[in-house]
Residue, then its C-alpha position, 0 to 999 in steps of 0.5 A: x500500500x502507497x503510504x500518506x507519507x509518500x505525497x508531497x504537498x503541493x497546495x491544500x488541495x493537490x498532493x504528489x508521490x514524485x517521480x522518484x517514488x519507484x523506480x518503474x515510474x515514468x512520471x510522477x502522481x498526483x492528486x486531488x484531495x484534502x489531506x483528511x480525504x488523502x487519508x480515507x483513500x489510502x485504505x484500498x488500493x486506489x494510489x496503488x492503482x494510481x501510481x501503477x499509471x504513472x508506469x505505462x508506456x508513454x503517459x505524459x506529465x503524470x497520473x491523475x487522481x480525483x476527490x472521487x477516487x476508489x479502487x477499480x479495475x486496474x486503474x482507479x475510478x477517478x482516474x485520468x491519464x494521457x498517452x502520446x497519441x503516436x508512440x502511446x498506449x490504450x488500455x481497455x481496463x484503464x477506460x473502464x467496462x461501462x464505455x461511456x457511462x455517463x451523466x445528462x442533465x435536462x432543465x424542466x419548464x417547472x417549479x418545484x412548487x408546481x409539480x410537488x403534488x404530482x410526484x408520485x405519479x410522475x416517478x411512476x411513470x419514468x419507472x413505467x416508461x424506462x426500463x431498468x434491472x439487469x438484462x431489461x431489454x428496450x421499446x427498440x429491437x434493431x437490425x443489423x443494420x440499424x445497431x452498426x447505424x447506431x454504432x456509427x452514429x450515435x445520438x445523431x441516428x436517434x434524433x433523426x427517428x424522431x427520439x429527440x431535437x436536432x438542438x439536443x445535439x448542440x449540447x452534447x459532447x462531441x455532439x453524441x457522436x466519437x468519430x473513429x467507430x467501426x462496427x466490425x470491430x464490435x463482436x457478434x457477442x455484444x451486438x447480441x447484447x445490446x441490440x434490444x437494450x437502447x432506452x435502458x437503465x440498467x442497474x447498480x449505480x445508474x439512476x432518473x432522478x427528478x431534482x429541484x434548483x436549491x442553490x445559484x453559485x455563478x448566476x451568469x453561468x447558470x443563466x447561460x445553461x437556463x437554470x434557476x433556483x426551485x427549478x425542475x430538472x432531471x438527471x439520467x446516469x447510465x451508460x452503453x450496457x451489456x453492449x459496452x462491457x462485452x466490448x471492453x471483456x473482448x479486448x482486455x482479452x486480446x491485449x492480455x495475449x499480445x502483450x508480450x509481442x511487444x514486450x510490454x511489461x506493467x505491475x497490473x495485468x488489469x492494465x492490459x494493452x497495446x501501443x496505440x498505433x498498433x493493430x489491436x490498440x487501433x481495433x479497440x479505439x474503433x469499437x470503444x468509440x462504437x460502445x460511447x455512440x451506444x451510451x448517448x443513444x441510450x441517454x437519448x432515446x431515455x430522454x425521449x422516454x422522461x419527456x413522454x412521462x411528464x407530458x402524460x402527468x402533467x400535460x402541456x405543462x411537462x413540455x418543452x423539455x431541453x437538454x443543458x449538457x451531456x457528458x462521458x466518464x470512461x472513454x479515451x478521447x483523442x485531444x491537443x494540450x500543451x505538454x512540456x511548452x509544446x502543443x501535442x495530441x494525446x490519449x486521454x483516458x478518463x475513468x470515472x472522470x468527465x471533461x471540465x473544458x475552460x471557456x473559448x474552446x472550441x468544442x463547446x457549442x456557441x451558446x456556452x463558449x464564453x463561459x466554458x462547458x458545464x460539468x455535471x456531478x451526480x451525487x449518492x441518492x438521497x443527497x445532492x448533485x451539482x453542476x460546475x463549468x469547466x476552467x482554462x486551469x483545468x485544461x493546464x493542469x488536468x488535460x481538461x478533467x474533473x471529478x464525476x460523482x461523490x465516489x463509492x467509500x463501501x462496497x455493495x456487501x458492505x451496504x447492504x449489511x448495514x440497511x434493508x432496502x425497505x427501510x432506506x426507501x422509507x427514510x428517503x420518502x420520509x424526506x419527501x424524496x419519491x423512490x421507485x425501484x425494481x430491487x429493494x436490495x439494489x437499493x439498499x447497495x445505493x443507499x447515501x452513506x455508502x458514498x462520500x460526501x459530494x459536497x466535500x468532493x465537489x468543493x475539491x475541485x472547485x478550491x482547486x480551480x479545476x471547476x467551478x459551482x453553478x448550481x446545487x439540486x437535490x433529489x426530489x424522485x429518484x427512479x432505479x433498476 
């Protein structure tokens, strides 16, 4: 275990183990966290994990951690490192299963106070137009021909059926579409998993929660992303399914067998991959890109899904809902960032971590480039979430990265051993929070204490200048698989 004594003191909020930490290090570690949050973290593997980043072939600067981190396959959740796009390496496991599990925030024409009393039947018909569990196919069974359309295309594909606005575009990264998919680098495998799977949940920490505005931190930028206080909005957290994690299962399988072919050696085998312009890192590029396309079709067509459920409970009213923003937490993205006084093209893997690009990029739709693109952080049910804006710091410091939710501080075992499921929904609707759930056990794994304070973490990185708090809701109804 990677001792607190290791990391040097760079700010009250940035942490570093250098360079000279081990020899295997190509680079040196860093980390996002108060010194008392440093502590907690230390208790599993996540700076393990972490400095085993800072040996992979190629990696720029150093690894990354944010106040969200704990320990995950081969790199840690909260993880964030860049390869050199040409001499650099990709690995399957340091992106993570569920490509492109990600978070959407959409703004309701509403007011608390204006759909208070409907409530209840507005969580019972998000729960009855959405499905979610384990395996819960969708309203879509596709083609051949239509899942590669999707794969291809993304959220584009579903917008021009009909599952949305072709303005709901404008305010999603990359547009709802990673260029560079191919579909015959998807196995026939996971085609079979994801062809019925569009318009799903899923379950563990994937989530439709109703929320209301409770507090305004940068009016200008909450005016920019159409946000005010007691507003309604609703928040959808999955990702790319059965489809993504067969995908990422496939090619930890075939880095594992080439690895020695180029004679790489890494501490973790969960590590597992290739040089990027190789064969096989080129292959998983092309279908990761594929799982990403999946997961914003999958947030698009639930989007199509929430806005039919307000329309049915509250009428006209429950219309005209749009889209503030959409982003990704595991997928690797192909960016510029200035690296040793040099503009250069990287990898950058974000593993549970979400872009927090700084005003006047030009990724960033018109609408919201001079203030910069908003960063959306769930937290654990029952509490808050949060959106920020993204900073010029943040693309100095962090490859334009922050952190994407409050982070797991107990396992799933460890949850449910302390509360039943049944006792935490009626706490939480005790609160005035509605919950529909599929799974009285998977909700108990949900429950908010098994998560750090999101308010801790989110405070991390706005002191830290990586991002910066727009606006604060909290749970109103909370729909799980």
């Amino acid at each position: 275990m990677v001792p607190t004594t290791a990391f040097k003191k760079i700010t009250d909020y940035l942490w570093e183990i250098p360079k000279s930490f081990r020899a295997d290090l190509r680079v040196p570690a860093r980390v996002y966290a108060t010194k008392e949050m440093l502590e907690e973290a230390s208790r599993d593997s996540s700076f393990d994990q972490l400095v085993n980043l800072a040996t992979i072939p190629g990696v720029q600067k150093y690894s990354l951690a944010m106040p969200d981190v704990h320990e995950g396959y081969g790199a840690p959740v909260g993880g964030v490192f860049a390869t050199d796009a040409d001499s650099g390496f990709i690995s399957p496991g340091a992106i993570g299963y569920d490509i492109n599990c990600g978070v959407r925030l959409l703004r309701v024409n509403l007011t608390y106070s204006e759909v208070k009393s409907k409530l209840g039947e507005l969580g019972t018909a998000i729960f009855r137009e959405v499905p979610s569990g384990v395996g819960r196919s969708g309203r879509l069974k596709l083609t051949t021909g239509e899942l590669d359309q999707v794969l291809l295309r993304g959220a584009e594909w579903m917008a021009e059926r009909g599952y949305g606005e072709p303005h709901d575009l404008d305010h999603l990264e990359s547009r709802g579409k990673l260029e560079g998919g191919d579909p015959s680098k998807v196995s026939q495998t996971a085609k079979k998993r994801g062809h019925d799977q569009l318009g799903t949940m899923g379950a563990g920490n994937h989530f439709v929660e109703v929320q209301a505005v409770d507090d305004i931190f940068y009016p200008e930028a909450a005016e920019k992303f159409g946000l005010s206080k007691d507003q309604v909005t609703a928040m959808i957290h999955t990702g790319s399914r059965g489809l993504g994690h067969q995908i990422a299962t496939d090619y930890i399988r075939t880095m594992l067998a080439v690895m020695p072919k180029y004679g790489i050696n890494l501490p973790d085998r969960e590590l597992a991959g290739a040089p990027f312009g190789s064969p096989e890192g080129r292959d998983y590029f092309a279908a990761m890109a594929c799982g990403a396309n999946f997961a914003w079709a999958n947030r698009q067509l639930i989007t199509w899904e929430v806005r039919r459920a307000f329309a049915e409970v509250l009428g006209e009213r429950g219309t005209g809902i749009g889209v503030v923003y959409d982003v990704a937490h595991n997928i690797g993205k192909l960016e510029r960032y200035d690296v040793d006084g040099k503009e250069k093209q990287v990898l950058v893997h974000r593993k549970g971590a979400t872009r927090s690009f700084g005003a006047g990029h030009p990724e960033i739709h018109e609408s919201y480039r001079n203030v910069g693109q908003p960063v959306l952080i769930p937290g654990s049910m029952g509490t808050g979430s949060y959106v920020l804006v993204g900073t010029n710091q943040a693309m100095q410091e962090t490859f334009g990265s922050s952190c994407h939710g409050a982070g797991r501080r107990l396992s799933r075992h460890a949850a449910k051993r302390q509360v039943h499921g049944r006792t935490l929904k009626d706490e939480l609707e005790a609160e005035g929070v509605v919950i529909r759930s599929g799974s009285m056990s998977g909700l108990a794994e949900e429950a908010p204490f098994a998560y750090k304070d999101v308010d801790r973490v989110v405070e991390v990185v706005h002191r830290a200048g990586i991002a910066r708090k727009v606006a604060r809701m909290r749970p109103i109804a909370v729909i799980k698989g």
